[in-house]
C-alpha positions in Angstrom: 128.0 -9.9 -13.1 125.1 -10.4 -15.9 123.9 -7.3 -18.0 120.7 -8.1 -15.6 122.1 -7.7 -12.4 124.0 -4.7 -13.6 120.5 -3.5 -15.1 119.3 -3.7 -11.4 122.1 -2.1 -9.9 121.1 0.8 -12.6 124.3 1.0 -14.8 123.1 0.0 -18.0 119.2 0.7 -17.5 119.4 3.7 -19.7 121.2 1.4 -22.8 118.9 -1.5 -22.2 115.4 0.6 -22.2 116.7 2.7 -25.2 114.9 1.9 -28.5 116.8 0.8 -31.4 116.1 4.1 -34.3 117.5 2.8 -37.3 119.3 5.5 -39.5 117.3 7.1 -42.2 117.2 5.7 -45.3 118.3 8.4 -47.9 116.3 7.7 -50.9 113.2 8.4 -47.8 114.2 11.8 -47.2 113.3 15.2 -49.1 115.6 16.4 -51.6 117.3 20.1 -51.1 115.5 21.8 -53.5 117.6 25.4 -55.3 115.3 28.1 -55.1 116.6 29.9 -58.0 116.9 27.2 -60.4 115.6 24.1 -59.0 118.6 21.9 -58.8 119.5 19.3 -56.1 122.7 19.3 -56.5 124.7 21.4 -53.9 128.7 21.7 -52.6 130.2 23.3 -50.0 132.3 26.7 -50.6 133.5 29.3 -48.6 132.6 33.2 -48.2 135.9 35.3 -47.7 135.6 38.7 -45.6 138.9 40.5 -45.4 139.4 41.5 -41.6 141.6 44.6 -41.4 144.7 45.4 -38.7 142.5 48.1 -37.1 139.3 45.6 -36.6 141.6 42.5 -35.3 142.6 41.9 -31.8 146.2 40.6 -32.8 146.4 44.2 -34.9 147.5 42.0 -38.0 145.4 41.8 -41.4 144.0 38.6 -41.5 140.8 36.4 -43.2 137.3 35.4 -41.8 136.4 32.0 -43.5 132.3 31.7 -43.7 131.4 27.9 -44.8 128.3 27.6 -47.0 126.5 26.1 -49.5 125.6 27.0 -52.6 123.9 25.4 -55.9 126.3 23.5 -58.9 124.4 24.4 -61.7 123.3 28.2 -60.9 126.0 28.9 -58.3 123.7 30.1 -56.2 124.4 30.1 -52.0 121.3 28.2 -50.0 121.6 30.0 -46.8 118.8 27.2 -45.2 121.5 24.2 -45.8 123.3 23.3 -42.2 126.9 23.9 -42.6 130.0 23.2 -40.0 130.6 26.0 -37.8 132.9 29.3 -38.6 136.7 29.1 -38.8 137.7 30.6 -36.0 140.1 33.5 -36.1 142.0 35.8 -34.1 139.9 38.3 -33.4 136.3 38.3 -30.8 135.4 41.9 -30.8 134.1 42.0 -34.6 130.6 41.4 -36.4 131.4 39.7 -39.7 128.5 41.2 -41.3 130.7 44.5 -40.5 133.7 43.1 -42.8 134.4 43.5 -46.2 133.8 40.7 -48.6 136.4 39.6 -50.8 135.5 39.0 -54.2 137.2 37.3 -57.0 139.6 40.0 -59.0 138.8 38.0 -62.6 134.6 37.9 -62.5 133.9 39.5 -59.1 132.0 36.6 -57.5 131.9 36.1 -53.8 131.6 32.3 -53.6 134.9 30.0 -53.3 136.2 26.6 -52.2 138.7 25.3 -51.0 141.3 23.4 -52.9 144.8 21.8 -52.8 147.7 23.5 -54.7 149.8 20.0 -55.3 154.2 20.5 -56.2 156.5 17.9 -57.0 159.6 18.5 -55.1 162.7 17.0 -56.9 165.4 14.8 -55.1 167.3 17.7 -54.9 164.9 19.7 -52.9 163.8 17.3 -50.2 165.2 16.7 -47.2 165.1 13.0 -47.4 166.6 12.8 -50.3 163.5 11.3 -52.4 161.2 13.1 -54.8 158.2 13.7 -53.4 155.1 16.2 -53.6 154.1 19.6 -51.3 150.8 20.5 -50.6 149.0 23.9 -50.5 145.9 25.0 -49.0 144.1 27.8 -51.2 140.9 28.8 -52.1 139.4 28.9 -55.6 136.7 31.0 -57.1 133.8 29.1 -57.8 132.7 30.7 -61.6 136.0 31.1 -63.4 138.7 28.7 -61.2 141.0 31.2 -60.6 142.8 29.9 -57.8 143.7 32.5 -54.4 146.5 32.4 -53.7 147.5 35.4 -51.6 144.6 36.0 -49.5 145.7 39.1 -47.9 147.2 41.9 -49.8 
């Protein structure tokens, strides 16, 4: 059966009378301007707020992870920049403007990013036998680096 005949029967009507849009072309688009300093140049971090046992439905201490962006040069977040939904944690029954947020114990800042915490892990160690490397998920602050290790207390 031809893409015509299948046209007629109505299958593929909506793909063959849908224009064509190109992407955008980036250099065409408006630059993200920072409103405290004027940079363009932003990166995604992460807002910590420290859920307690009392406000969490599994009665257990835990972490809500907010994703945002926020400005290289000033460190400043941009609340207007799009950014993947909310980590998703145990818990339905709490506002996380309610919750506590965790701030860096070196320079007090509230901003962080993820990072990687890599290990080697000698022959010895591993189970196959082979020296290999362990990876750790961990959040680091964004002004002075100092890495987060144990997010809840």
């Amino acid at each position: 059966m031809s893409r015509l005949q299948r046209a007629k029967k109505g299958k593929d009507w909506k793909k063959m009378n849908t224009p064509k849009i190109p992407p955008p072309n980036p250099a065409d688009l408006d630059d993200v301007i920072c409103i405290k300093c004027g940079s363009t140049i932003f990166s995604t971090g992460i807002r910590l707020k420290r859920v307690s046992a009392i406000q969490s439905r599994t009665k257990n201490e835990t972490v809500w992870i907010q994703y945002i962006a926020y400005c290289t040069r000033c460190k400043e977040p941009d609340p207007t920049i799009p950014m993947p939904a909310t980590k998703q944690v145990a818990f339905s029954n709490v506002d996380p403007e309610d919750l506590e947020v965790m701030k860096c114990k070196d320079c007090e800042s509230t901003l962080f990013r993820s990072a990687t915490l890599v290990k080697r892990v000698s022959a010895l160690q591993s189970q196959t036998g082979k020296a290999t490397v362990a990876t750790q998920a961990l959040a680091v602050c964004v002004q002075c680096y100092e890495p987060i290790i144990n997010l809840i207390k």
